[in-house]
PDB file of N, CA, C and O in Angstrom:
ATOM      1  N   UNK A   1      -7.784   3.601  -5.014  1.00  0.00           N
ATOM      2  CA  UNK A   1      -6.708   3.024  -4.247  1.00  0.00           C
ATOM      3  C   UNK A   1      -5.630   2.553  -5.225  1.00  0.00           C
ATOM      4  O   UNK A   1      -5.848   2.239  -6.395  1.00  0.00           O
ATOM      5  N   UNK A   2      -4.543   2.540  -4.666  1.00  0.00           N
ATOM      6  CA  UNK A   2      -3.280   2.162  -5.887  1.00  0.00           C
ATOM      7  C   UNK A   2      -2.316   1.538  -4.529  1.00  0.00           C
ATOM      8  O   UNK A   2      -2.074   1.939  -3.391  1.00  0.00           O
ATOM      9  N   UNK A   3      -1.976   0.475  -5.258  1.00  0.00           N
ATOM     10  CA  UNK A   3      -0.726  -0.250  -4.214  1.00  0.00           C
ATOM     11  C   UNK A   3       0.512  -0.592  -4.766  1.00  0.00           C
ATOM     12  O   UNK A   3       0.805  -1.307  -5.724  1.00  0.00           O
ATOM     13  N   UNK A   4       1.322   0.193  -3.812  1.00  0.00           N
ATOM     14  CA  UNK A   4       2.733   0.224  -4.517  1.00  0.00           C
ATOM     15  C   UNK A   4       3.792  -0.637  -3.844  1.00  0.00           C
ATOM     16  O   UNK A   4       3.527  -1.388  -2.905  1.00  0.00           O
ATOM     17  N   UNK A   5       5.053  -0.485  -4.390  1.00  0.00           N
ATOM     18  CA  UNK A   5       6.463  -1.085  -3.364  1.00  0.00           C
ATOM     19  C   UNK A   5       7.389  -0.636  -3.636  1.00  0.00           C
ATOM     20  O   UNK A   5       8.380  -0.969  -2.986  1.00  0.00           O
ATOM     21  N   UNK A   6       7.521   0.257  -4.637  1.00  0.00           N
ATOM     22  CA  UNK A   6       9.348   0.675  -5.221  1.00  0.00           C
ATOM     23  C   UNK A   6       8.939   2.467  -5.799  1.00  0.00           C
ATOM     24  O   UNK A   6       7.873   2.971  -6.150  1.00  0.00           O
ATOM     25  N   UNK A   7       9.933   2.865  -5.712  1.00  0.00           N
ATOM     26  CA  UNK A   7      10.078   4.126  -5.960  1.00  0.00           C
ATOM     27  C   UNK A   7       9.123   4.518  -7.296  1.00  0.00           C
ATOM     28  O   UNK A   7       8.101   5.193  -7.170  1.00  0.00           O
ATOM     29  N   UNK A   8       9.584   4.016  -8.553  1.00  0.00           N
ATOM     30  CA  UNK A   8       8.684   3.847 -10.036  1.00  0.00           C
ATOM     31  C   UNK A   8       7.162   4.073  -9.500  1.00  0.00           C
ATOM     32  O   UNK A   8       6.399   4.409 -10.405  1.00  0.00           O
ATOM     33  N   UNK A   9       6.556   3.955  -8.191  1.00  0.00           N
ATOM     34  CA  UNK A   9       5.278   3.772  -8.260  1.00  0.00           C
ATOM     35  C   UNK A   9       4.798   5.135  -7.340  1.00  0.00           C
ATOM     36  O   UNK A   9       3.591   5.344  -7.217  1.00  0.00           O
ATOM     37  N   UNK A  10       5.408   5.700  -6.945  1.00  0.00           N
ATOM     38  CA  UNK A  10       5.546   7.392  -6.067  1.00  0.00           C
ATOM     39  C   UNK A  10       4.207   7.802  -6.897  1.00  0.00           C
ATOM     40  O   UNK A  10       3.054   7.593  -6.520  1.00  0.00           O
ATOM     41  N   UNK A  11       4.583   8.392  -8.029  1.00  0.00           N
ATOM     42  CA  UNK A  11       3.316   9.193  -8.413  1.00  0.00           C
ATOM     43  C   UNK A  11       2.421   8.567  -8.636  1.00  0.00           C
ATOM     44  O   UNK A  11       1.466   9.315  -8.840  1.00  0.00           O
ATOM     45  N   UNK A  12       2.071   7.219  -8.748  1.00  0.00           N
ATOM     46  CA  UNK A  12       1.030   6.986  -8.682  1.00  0.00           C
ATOM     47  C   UNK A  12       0.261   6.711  -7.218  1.00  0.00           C
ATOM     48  O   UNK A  12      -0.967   6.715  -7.139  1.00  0.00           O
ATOM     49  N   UNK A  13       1.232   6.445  -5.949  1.00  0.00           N
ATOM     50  CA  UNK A  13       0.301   6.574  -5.276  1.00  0.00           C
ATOM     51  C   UNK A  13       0.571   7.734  -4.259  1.00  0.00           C
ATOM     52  O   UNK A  13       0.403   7.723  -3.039  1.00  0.00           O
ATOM     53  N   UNK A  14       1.070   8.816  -5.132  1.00  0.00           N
ATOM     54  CA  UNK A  14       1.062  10.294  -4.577  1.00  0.00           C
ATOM     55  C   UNK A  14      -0.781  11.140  -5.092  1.00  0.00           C
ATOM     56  O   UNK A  14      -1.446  12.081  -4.658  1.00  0.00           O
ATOM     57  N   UNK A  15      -0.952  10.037  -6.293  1.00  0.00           N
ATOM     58  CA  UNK A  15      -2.315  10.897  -7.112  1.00  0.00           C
ATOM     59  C   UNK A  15      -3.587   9.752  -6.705  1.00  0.00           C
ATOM     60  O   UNK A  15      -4.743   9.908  -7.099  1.00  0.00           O
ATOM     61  N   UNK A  16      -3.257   8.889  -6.070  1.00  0.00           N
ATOM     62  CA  UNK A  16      -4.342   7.755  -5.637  1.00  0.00           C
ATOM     63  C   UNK A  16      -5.078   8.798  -4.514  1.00  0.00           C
ATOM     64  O   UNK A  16      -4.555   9.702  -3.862  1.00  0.00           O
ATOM     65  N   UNK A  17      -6.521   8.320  -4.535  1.00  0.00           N
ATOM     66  CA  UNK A  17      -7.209   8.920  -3.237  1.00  0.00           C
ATOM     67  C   UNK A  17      -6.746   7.795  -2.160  1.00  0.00           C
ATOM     68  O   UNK A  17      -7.050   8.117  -1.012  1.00  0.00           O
ATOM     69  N   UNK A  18      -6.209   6.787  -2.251  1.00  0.00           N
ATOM     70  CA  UNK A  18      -5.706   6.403  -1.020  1.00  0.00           C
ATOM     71  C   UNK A  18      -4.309   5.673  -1.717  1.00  0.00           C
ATOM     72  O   UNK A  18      -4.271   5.077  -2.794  1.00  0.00           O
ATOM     73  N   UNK A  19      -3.327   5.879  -0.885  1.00  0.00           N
ATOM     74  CA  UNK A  19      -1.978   5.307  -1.377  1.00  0.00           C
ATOM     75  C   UNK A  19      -1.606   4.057  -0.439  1.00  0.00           C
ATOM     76  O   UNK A  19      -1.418   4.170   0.772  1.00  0.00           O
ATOM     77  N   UNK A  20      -1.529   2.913  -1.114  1.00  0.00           N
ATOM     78  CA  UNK A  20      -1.002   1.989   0.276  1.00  0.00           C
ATOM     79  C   UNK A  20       0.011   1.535  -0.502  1.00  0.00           C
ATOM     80  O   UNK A  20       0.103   1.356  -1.717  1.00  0.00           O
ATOM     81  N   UNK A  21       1.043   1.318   0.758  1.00  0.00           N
ATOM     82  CA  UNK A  21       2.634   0.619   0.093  1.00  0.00           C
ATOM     83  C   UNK A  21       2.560  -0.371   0.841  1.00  0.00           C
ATOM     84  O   UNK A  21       2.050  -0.367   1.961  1.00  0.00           O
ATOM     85  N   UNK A  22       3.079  -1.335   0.267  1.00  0.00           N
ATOM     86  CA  UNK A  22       3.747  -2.445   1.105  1.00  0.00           C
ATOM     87  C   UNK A  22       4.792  -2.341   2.188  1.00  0.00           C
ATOM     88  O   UNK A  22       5.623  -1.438   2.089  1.00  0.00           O
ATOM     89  N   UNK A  23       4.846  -3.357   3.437  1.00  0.00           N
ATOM     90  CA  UNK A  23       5.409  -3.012   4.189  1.00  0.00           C
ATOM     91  C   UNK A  23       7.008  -3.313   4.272  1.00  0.00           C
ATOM     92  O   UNK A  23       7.730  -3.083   5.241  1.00  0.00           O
ATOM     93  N   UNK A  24       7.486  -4.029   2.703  1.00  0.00           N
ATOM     94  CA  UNK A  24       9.029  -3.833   2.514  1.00  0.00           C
ATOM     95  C   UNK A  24       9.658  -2.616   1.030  1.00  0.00           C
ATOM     96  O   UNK A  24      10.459  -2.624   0.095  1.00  0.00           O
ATOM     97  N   UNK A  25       8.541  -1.631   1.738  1.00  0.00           N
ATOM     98  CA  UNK A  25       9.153  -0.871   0.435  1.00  0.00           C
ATOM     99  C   UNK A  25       9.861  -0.079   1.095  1.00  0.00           C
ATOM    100  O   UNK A  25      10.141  -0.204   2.287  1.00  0.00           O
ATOM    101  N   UNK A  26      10.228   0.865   0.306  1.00  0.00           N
ATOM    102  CA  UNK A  26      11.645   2.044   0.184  1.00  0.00           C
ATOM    103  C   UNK A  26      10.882   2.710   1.651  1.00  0.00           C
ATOM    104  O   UNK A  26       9.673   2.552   1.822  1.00  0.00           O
ATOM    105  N   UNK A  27      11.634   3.368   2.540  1.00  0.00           N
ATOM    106  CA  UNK A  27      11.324   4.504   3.500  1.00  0.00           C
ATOM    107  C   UNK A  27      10.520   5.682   3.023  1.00  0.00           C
ATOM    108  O   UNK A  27       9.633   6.124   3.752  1.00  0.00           O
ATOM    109  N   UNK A  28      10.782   6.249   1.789  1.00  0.00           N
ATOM    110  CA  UNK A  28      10.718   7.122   1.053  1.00  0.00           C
ATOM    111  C   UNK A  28       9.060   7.317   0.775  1.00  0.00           C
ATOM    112  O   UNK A  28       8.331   8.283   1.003  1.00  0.00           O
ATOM    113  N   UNK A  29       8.717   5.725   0.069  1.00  0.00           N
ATOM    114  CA  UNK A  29       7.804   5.307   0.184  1.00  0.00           C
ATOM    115  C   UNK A  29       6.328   5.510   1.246  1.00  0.00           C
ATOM    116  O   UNK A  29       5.235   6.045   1.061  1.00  0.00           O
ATOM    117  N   UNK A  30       6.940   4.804   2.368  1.00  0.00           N
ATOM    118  CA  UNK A  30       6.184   4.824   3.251  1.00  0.00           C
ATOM    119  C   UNK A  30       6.062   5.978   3.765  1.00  0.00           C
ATOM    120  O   UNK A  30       5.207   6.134   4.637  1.00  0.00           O
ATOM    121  N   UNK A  31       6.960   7.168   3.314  1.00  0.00           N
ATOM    122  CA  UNK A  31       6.451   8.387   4.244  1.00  0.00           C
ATOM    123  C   UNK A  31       5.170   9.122   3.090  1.00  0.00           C
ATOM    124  O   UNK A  31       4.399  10.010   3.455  1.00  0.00           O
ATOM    125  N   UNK A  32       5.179   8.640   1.964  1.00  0.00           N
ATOM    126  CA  UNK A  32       4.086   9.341   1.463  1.00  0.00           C
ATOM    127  C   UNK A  32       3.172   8.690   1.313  1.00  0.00           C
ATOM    128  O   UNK A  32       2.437   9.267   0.512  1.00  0.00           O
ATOM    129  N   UNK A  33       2.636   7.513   1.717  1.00  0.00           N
ATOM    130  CA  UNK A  33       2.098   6.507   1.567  1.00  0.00           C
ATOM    131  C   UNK A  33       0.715   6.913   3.233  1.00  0.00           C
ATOM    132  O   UNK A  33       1.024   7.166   4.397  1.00  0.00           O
ATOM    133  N   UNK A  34      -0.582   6.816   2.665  1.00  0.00           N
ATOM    134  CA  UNK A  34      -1.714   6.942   3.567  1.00  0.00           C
ATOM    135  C   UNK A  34      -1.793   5.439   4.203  1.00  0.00           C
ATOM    136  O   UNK A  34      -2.821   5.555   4.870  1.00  0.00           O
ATOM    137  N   UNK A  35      -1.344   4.108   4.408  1.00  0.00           N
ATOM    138  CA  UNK A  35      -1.797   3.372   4.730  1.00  0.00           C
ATOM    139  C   UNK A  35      -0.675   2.405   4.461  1.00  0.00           C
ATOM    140  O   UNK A  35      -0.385   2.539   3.272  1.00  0.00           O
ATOM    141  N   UNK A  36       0.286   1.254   5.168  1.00  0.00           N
ATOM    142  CA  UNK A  36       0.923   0.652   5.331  1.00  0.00           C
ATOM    143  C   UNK A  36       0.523  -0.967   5.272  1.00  0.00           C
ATOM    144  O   UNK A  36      -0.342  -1.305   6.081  1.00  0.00           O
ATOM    145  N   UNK A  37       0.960  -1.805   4.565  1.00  0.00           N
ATOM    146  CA  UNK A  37       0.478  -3.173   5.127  1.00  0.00           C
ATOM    147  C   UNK A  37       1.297  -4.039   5.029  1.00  0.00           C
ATOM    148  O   UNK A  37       2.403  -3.578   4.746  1.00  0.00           O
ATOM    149  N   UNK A  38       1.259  -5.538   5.175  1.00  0.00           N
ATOM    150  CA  UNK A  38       2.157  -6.126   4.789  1.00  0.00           C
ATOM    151  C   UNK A  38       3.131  -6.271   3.967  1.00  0.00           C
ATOM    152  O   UNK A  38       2.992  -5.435   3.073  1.00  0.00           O
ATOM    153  N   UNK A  39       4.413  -7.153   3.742  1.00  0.00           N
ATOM    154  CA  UNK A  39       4.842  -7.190   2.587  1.00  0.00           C
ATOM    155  C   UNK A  39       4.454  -8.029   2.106  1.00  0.00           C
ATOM    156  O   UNK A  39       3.571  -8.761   2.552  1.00  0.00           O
ATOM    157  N   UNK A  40       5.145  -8.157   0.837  1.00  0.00           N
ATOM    158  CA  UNK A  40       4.289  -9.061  -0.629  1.00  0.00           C
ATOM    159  C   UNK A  40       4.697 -10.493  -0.143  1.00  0.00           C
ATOM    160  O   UNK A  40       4.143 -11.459  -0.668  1.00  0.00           O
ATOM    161  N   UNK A  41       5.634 -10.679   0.831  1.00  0.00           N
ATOM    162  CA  UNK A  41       5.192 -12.422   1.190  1.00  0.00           C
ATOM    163  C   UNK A  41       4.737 -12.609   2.349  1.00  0.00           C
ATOM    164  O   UNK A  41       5.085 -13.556   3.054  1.00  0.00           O
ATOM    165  N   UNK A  42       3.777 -11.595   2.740  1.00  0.00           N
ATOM    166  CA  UNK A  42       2.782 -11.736   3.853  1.00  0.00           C
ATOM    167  C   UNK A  42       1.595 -11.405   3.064  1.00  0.00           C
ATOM    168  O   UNK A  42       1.134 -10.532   3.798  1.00  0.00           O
ATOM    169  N   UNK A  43       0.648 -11.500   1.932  1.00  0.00           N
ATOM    170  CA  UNK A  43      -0.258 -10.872   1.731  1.00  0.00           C
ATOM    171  C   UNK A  43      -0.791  -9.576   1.947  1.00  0.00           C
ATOM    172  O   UNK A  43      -1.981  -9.282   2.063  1.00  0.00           O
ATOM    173  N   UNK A  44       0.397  -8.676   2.001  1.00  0.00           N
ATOM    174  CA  UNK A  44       0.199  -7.332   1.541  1.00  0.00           C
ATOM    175  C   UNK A  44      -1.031  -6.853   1.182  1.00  0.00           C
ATOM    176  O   UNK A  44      -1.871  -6.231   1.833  1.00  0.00           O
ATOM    177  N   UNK A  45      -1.004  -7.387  -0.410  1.00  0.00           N
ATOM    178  CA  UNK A  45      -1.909  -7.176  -1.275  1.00  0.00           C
ATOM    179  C   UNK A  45      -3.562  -7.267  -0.626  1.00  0.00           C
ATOM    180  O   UNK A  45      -4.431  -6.414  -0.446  1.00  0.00           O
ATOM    181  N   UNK A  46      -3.491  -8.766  -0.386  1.00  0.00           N
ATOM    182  CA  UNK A  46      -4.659  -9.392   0.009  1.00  0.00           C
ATOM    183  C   UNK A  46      -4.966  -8.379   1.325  1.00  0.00           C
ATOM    184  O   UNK A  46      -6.151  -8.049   1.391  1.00  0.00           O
ATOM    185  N   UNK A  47      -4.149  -7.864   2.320  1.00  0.00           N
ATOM    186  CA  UNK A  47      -4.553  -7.094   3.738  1.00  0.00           C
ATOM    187  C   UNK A  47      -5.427  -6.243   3.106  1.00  0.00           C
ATOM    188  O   UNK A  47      -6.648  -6.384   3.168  1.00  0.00           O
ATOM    189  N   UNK A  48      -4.734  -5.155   2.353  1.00  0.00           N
ATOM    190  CA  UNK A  48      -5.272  -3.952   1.797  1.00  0.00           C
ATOM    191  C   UNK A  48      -6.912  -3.956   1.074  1.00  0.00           C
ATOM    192  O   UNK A  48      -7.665  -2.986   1.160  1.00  0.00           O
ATOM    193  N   UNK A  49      -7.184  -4.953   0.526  1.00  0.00           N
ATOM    194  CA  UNK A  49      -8.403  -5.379  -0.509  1.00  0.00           C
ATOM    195  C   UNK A  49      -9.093  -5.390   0.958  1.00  0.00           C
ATOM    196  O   UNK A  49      -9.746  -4.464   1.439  1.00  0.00           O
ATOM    197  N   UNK A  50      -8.762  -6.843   1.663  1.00  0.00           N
ATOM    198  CA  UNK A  50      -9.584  -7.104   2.863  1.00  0.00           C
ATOM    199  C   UNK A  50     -10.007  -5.848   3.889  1.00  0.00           C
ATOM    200  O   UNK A  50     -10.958  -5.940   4.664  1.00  0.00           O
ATOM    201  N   UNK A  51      -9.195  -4.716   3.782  1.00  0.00           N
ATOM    202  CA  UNK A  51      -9.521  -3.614   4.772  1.00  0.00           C
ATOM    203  C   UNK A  51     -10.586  -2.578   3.618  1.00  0.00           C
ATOM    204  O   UNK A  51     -11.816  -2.554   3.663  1.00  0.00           O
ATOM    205  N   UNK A  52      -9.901  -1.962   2.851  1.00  0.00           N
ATOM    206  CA  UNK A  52     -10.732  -0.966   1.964  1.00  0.00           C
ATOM    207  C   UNK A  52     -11.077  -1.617   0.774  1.00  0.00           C
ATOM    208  O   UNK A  52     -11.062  -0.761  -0.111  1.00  0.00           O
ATOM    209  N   UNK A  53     -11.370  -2.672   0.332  1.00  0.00           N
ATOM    210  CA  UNK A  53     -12.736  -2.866  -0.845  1.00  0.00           C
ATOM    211  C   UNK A  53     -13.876  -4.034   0.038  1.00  0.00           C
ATOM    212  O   UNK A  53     -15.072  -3.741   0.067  1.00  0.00           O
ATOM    213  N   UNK A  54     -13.516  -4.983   0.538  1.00  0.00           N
ATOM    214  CA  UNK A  54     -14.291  -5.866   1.415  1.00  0.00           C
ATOM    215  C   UNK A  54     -14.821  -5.452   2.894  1.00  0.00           C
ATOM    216  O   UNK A  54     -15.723  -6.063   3.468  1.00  0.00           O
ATOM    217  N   UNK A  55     -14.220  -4.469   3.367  1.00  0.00           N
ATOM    218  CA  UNK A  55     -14.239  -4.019   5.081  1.00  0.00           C
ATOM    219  C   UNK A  55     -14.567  -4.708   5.848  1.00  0.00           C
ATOM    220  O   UNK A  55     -15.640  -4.850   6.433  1.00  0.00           O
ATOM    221  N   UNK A  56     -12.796  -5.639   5.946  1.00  0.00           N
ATOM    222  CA  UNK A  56     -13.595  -6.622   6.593  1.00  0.00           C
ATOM    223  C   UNK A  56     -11.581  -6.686   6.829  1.00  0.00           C
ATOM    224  O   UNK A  56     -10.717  -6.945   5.991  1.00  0.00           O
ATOM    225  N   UNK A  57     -11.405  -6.210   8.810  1.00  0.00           N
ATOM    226  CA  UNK A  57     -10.285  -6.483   9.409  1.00  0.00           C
ATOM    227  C   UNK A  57      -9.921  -7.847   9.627  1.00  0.00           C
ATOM    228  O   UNK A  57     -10.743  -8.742   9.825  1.00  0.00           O
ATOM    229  N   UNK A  58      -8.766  -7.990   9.592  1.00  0.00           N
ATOM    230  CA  UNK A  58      -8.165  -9.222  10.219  1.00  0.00           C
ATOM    231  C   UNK A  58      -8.498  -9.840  11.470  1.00  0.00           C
ATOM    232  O   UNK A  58      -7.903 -10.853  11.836  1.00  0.00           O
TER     233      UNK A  58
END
């Protein structure tokens, strides 16, 4: 898994087996992006961990 927010981070989560962007990144972003979550002053970060490394939904 690789979690991104700005363009600079495309290939890496173009080559991640799962790509999640935050939910105030670029458009661009989110269209190549497998999985969407918050933005970084909503716990973004923290959603993503809590869904695919803990499995454990909101």
């Amino acid at each position: 898994m690789a979690i991104g927010d700005n363009m600079n981070d495309i290939e890496m989560i173009q080559n991640a087996g799962l790509g999640v962007v935050m939910g105030n990144s670029n458009p661009k972003m989110k269209e190549i992006a497998d999985e969407i979550v918050g933005d970084n002053n909503s716990e973004g970060v923290l959603e993503a961990f809590n869904k695919f490394i803990f499995k454990q939904e909101k």
